[in-house]
C-alpha positions as CSV (number, residue, x, y, z in Angstrom):
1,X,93.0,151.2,63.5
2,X,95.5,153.4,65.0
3,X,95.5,155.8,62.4
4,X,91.8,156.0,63.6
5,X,92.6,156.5,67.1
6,X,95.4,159.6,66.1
7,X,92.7,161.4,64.4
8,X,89.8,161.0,66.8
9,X,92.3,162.1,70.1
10,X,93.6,164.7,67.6
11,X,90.4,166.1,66.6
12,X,89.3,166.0,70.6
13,X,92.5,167.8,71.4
14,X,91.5,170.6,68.9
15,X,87.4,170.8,69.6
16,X,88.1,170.4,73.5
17,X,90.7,173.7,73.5
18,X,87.7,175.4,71.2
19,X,85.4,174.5,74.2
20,X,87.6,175.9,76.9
21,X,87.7,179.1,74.7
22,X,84.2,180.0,76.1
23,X,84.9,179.4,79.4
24,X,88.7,180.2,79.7
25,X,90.1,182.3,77.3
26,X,93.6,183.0,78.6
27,X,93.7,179.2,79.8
28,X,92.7,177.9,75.8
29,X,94.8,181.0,74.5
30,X,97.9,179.0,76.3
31,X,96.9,176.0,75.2
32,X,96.9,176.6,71.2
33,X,99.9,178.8,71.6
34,X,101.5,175.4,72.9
35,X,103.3,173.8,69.8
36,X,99.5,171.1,70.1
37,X,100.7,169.2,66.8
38,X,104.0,168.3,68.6
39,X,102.0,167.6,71.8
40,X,100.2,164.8,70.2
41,X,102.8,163.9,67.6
42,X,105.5,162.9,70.0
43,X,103.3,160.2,71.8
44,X,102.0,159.1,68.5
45,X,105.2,158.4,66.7
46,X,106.9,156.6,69.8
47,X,104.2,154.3,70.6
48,X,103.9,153.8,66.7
49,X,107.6,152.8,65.9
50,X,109.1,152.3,69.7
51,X,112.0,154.0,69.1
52,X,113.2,156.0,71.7
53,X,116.2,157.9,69.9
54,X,114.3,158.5,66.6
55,X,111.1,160.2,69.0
56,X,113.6,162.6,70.9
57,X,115.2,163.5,67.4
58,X,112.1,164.6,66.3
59,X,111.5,166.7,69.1
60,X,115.4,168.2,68.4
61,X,114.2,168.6,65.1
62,X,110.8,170.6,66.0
63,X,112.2,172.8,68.7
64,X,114.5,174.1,65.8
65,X,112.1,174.4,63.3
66,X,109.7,176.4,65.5
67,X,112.4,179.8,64.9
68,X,112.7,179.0,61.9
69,X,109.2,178.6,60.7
70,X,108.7,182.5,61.8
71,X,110.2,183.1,58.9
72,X,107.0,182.9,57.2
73,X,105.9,185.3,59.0
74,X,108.9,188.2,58.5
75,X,107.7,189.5,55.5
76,X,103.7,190.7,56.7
77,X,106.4,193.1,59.5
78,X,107.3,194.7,56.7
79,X,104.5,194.7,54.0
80,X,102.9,198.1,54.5
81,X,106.7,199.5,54.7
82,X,107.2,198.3,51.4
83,X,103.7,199.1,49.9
84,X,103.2,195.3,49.2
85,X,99.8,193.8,48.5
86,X,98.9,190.7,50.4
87,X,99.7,188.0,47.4
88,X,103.3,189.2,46.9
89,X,103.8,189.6,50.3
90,X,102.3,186.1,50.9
91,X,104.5,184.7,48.2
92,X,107.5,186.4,50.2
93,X,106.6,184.5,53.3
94,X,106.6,180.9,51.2
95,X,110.2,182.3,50.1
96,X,111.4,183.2,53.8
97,X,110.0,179.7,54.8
98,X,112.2,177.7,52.3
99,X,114.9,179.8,53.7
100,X,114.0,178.9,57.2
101,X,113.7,175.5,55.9
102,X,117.5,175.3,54.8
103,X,118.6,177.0,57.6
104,X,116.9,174.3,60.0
105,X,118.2,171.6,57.5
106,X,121.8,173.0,58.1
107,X,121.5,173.0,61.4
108,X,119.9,170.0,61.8
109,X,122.8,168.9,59.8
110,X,125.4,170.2,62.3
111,X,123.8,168.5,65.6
112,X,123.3,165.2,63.7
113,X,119.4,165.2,64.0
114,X,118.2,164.1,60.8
């Protein structure tokens, strides 16, 4: 039942911001740029398991991942530059991701997050 619950407040988070679109743009442009996913994650997994530590380590964990999932988005800076189409220059981005991905691993690793 609370799996049901998580997806309709989720799916109300997301139509409601497409709502205020209409009537607020810069107001609903703020509110998508907001990390939403960790807005209603951070709730859901603490009133899910109750544990305190392991809810503000996953919060550690997304506020590093956040740089370091840009990284998917390096390579499209530089496409035209290199006179790449879009499918290698996507397949870059997957590769600058797994990079970004070890990188937040590492130093996830070094502030003993996860």
């Amino acid at each position: 039942m609370f799996f049901v619950a998580k997806i309709l407040i989720s799916a109300v988070v997301i139509s409601a911001a497409s709502w205020l679109a209409g009537r607020s743009p810069a107001l609903a442009g703020f509110l998508v740029a907001m990390p939403v996913a960790t807005v209603l994650v951070l709730p859901f997994a603490q009133l899910e398991h109750g544990r305190t530590a392991d809810t503000i380590a996953l919060a550690r964990s997304i506020l590093l991942a956040i740089p370091a999932s840009l990284a998917f988005f390096v390579p499209f800076l530089f496409a035209e530059r290199l006179g790449l189409g879009f499918w290698p220059t996507y397949a870059l981005a997957w590769a600058a991701l797994a990079a970004g991905y070890a990188l937040h691993r590492i130093a996830a690793g070094m502030l003993s997050i996860g």
